[in-house]
N, C-alpha and C positions, 0 to 999 in steps of 0.2 A: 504494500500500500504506500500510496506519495505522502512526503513531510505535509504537515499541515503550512507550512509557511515555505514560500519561494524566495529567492533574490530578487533582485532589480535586473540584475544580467542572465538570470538564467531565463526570466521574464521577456527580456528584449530578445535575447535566442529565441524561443520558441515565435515570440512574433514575426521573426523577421521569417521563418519558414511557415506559416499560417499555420500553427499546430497549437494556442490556444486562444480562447475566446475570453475577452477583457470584459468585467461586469464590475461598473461602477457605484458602492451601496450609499454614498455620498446625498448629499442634498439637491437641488437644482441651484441652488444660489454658487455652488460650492464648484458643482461641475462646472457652470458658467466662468466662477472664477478660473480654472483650473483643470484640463483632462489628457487622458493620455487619447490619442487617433489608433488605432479603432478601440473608442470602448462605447459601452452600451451603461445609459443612464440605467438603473434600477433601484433606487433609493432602499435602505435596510426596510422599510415600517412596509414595503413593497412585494418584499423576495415573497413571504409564504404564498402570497395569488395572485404572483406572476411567473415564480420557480417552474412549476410543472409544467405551462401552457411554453413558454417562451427558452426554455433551456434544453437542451439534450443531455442526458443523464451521462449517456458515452465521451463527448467529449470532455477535452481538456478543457477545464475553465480555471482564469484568475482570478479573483475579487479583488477590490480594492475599495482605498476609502482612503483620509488624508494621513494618518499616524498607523495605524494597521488592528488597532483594537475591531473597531464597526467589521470591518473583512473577516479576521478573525471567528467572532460570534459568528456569521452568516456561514462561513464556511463549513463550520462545525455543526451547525442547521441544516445544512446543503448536504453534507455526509449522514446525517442523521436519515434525511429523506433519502436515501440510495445514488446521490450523485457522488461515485469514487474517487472523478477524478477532477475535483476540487482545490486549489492550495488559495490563499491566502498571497498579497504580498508583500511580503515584510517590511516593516516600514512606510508602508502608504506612499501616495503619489509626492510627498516629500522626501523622502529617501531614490525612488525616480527620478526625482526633479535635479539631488546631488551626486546621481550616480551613474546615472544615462543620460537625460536631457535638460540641462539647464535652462533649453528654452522653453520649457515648463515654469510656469508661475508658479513660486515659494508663497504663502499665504500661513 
């Protein structure tokens, strides 16, 4: 079974071969400040009735959220309901913003 938590580079790896799907549990105010290309808005207070209709259980998916706590909890949610391959990514789109892309906005 995969770590509950990913890097920022192992994250960018897999983006850059489309091998996983980026899920943003953030705010609207928050993604508007700030997001990675391709993620997909899904606010936390959202996942449980929009999880099954809108995700694939098979794929690879990442959460995120701005420090990595919000991800975290979802992830763990997300495995609880049978999606495997789940991880978390460590440090939130802040740790992104210092690790991969700085032309990401710090907030």
């Amino acid at each position: 079974m995969l770590e509950y938590e990913i890097s920022s580079a192992d994250t960018a790896a897999l983006l850059s071969e489309n091998k996983t799907r980026l899920i943003d549990v953030r705010e609207p105010w928050e993604y508007s400040t700030a997001h990675i290309e391709p993620s997909t808005l899904m606010p936390m207070g959202d996942v449980p009735a929009r999880a099954h209709q809108e995700l694939d259980p098979e794929e690879h998916i990442t959460v995120l959220c701005h420090h990595g706590q919000r991800s975290l909890n979802v992830t763990a949610w997300l495995r609880n309901q049978g999606f495997e391959n789940v991880q978390s990514l460590r440090g939130g789109i802040d740790a992104w913003s210092a690790e991969v892309d700085p032309k990401v906005p710090r907030y």
